[in-house]
C-alpha positions as CSV (number, residue, x, y, z in Angstrom):
1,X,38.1,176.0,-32.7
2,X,38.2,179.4,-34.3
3,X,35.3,180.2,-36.7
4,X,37.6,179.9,-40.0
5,X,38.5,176.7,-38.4
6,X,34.7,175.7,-38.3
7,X,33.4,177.4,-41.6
8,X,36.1,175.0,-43.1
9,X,35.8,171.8,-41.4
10,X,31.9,172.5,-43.0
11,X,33.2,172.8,-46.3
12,X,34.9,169.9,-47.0
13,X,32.7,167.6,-45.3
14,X,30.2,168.8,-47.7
15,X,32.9,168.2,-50.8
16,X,33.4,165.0,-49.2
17,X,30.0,164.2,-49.3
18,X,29.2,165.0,-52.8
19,X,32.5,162.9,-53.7
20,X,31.1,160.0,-51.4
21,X,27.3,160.3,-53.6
22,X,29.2,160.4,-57.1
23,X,31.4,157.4,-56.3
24,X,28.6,155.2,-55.2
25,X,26.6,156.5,-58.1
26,X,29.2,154.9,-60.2
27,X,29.8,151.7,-58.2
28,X,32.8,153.1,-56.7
29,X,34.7,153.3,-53.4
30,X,34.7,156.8,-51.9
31,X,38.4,156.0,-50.7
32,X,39.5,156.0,-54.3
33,X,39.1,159.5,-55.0
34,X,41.2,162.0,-53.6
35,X,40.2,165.7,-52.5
36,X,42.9,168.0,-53.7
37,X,42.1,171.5,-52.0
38,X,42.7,174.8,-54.6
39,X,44.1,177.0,-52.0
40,X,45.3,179.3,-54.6
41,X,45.1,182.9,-53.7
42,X,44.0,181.9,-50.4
43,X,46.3,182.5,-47.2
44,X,48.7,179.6,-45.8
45,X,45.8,180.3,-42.3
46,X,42.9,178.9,-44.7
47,X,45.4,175.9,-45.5
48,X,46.5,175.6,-41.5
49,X,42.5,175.4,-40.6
50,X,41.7,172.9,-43.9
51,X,44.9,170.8,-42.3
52,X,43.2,171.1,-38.9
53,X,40.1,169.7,-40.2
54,X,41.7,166.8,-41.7
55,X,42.9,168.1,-45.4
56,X,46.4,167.1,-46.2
57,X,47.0,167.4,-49.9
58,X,46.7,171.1,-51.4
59,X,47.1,172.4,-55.0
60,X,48.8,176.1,-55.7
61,X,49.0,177.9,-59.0
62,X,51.7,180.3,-58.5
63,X,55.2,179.6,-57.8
64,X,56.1,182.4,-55.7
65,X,53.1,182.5,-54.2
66,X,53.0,178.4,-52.9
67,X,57.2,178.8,-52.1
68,X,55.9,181.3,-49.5
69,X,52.8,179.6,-48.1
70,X,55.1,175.9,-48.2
71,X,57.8,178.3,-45.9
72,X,54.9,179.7,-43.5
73,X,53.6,175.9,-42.8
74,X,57.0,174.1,-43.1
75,X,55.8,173.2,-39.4
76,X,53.4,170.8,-40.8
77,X,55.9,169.7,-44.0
78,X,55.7,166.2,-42.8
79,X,52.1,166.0,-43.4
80,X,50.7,168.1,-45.9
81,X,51.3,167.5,-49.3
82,X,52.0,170.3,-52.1
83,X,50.3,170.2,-56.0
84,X,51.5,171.9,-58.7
85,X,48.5,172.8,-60.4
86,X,48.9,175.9,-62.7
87,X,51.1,176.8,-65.8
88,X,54.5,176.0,-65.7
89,X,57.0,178.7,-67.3
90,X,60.4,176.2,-68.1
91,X,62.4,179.2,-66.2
92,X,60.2,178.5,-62.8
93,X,60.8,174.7,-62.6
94,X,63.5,174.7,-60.4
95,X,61.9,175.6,-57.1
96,X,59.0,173.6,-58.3
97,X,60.9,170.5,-59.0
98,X,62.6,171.7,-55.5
99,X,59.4,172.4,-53.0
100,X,56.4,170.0,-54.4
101,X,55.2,166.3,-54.7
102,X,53.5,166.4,-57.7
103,X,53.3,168.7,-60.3
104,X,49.5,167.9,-62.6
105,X,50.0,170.9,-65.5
106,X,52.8,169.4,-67.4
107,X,52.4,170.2,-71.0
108,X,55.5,169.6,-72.8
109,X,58.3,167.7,-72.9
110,X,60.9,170.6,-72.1
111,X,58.7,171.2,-69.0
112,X,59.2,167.4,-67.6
113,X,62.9,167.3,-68.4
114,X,63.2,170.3,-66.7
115,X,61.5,168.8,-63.6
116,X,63.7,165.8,-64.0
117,X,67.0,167.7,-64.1
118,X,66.3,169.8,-61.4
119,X,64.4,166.9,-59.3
120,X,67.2,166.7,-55.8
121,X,68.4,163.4,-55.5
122,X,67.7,163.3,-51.9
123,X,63.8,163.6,-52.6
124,X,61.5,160.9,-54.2
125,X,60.8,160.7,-57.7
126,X,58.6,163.3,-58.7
127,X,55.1,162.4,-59.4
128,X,53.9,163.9,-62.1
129,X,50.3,164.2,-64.6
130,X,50.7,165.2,-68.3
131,X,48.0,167.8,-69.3
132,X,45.8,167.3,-72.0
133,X,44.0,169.7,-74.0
134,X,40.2,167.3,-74.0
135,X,38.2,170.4,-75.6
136,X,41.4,171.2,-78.5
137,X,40.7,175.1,-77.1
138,X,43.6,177.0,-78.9
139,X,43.9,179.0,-75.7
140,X,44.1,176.4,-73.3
141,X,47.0,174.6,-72.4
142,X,48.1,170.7,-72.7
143,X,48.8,168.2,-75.2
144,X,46.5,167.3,-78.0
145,X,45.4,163.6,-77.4
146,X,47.0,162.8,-80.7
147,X,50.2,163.4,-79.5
148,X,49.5,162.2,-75.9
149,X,51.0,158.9,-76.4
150,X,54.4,159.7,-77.6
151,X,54.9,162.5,-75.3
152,X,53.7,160.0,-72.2
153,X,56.1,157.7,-73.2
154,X,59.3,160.4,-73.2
155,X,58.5,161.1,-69.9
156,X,57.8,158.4,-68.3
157,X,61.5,157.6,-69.3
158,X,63.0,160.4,-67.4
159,X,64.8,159.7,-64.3
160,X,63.7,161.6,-61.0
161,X,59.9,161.3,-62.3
162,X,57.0,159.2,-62.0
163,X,54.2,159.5,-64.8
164,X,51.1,158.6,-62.2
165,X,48.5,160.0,-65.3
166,X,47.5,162.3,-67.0
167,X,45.2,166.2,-65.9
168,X,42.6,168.1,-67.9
169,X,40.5,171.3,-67.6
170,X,37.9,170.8,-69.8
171,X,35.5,174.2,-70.9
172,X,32.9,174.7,-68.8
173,X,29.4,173.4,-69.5
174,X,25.9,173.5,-67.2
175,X,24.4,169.8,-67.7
176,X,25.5,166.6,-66.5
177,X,26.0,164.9,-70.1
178,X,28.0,167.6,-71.5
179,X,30.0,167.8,-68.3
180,X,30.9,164.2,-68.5
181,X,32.1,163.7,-72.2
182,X,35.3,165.3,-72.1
183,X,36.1,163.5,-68.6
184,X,35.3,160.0,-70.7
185,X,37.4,161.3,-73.4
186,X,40.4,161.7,-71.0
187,X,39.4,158.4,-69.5
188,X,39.8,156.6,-72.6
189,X,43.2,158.2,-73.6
190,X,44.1,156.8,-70.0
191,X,43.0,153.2,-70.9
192,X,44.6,153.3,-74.0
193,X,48.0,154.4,-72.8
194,X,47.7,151.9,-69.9
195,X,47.2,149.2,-72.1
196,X,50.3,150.3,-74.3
197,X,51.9,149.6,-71.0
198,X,52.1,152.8,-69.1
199,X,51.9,152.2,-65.2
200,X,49.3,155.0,-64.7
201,X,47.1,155.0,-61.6
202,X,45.8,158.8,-61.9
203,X,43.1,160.6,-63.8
204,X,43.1,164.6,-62.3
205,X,39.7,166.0,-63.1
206,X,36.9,167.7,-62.1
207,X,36.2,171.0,-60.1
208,X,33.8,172.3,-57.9
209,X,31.3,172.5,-60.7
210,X,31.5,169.5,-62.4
211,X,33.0,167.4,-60.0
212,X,30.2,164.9,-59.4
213,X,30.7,164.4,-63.7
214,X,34.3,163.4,-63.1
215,X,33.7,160.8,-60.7
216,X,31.1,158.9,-62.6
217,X,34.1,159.1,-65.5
218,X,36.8,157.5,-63.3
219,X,38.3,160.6,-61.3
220,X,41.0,159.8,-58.8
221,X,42.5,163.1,-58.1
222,X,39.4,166.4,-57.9
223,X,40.8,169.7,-57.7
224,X,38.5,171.7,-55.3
225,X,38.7,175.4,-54.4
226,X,35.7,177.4,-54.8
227,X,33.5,174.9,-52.6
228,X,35.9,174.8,-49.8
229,X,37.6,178.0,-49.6
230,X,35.5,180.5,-51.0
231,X,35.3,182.9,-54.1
232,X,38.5,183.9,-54.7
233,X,40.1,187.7,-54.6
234,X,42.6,188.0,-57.6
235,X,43.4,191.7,-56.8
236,X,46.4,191.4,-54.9
């Protein structure tokens, strides 16, 4: 084992473990939260040693980069599975829609209809999260939770798609309280639309920092780069 394979087999056993602590902090089962691995920015080897240590689902940001990492691994297709995590530009659907599993940041309609139309029939439905905007930042991306319930319901009309829930990237904030109330916030849109009868298993949230918060608020799905991979090197 090489010592990238090591340094990462260390790494997500520790995100494992934090996962494990926050789910039985909250009366949960480990098993029903997900690790998602960020490998954004980081190279398709980090993703082949994560894979070797027992990581199969991974979230990318860019399209061009992910199209060439999902081509340098398409020996291991069969089991890894690729998350669209990032902002979605309606001209770079197609190779999305194409190339990946699920797709977390959609944000508008146009966006999912996109997805659907370009979905190939020979692939299963794409499963897809609609973004919300928890903190109403202007500069952050997602639906307002006003609007989340119409919008939801377009979507989960749309052929070639499955709504499984809905994503957020809340603002950052230091203490366990603050860190939780905009995961509850999403958590309650989510009961709400599941009780207007929306078939939605998924609740994307949390990060390395405040993924223990997420949890305790119902997480499924925690997107984790930083603790696993590194800090990241944007200048390329």
């Amino acid at each position: 084992m090489s010592d990238l394979d090591q340094h990462l087999a260390h790494q997500l056993a520790d995100v494992q473990q934090r996962i494990a602590r926050a789910a039985q902090a909250a009366g949960r089962d480990p098993h029903t939260v997900m690790l998602l691995a960020v490998s954004k920015t980081f190279p398709a080897d980090a993703v082949r040693a994560a894979h070797a240590a027992g990581q199969r689902a991974f979230g990318e940001n860019y399209v061009q980069e992910s199209l060439d990492k999902i081509d340098t691994l398409a020996d291991l297709r069969a089991s890894l599975e690729w998350h669209f995590i990032g902002p979605l530009q309606s001209n770079k659907t197609r190779p999305v829609a194409e190339h990946f599993d699920w797709v977390h940041s959609v944000d508008r309609l146009k966006i999912a209809q996109r997805l659907s139309e370009q979905r190939p029939d020979h692939l299963p439905p794409l499963n897809v999260c609609l973004q919300i905007n928890v903190s109403g930042e202007a500069s952050k991306s997602g639906v307002a939770i006003a609007e989340a319930a119409q919008i939801a319901q377009q979507i989960a009309a749309l052929p070639k798609l499955k709504l499984r829930g809905l994503m957020s990237i809340p603002e950052p904030a230091d203490d366990l309280a603050a860190q939780r109330a905009p995961h509850r916030a999403l958590r309650e849109l989510f009961e709400r639309l599941r009780a207007d009868g929306l078939a939605l298993d998924t609740l994307s949230m949390g990060m390395s920092a405040d993924l223990e918060a997420a949890v305790l608020e119902g997480a499924t799905i925690v997107r984790v780069g930083t603790a696993i991979f590194g800090a990241r090197d944007y200048s390329h």
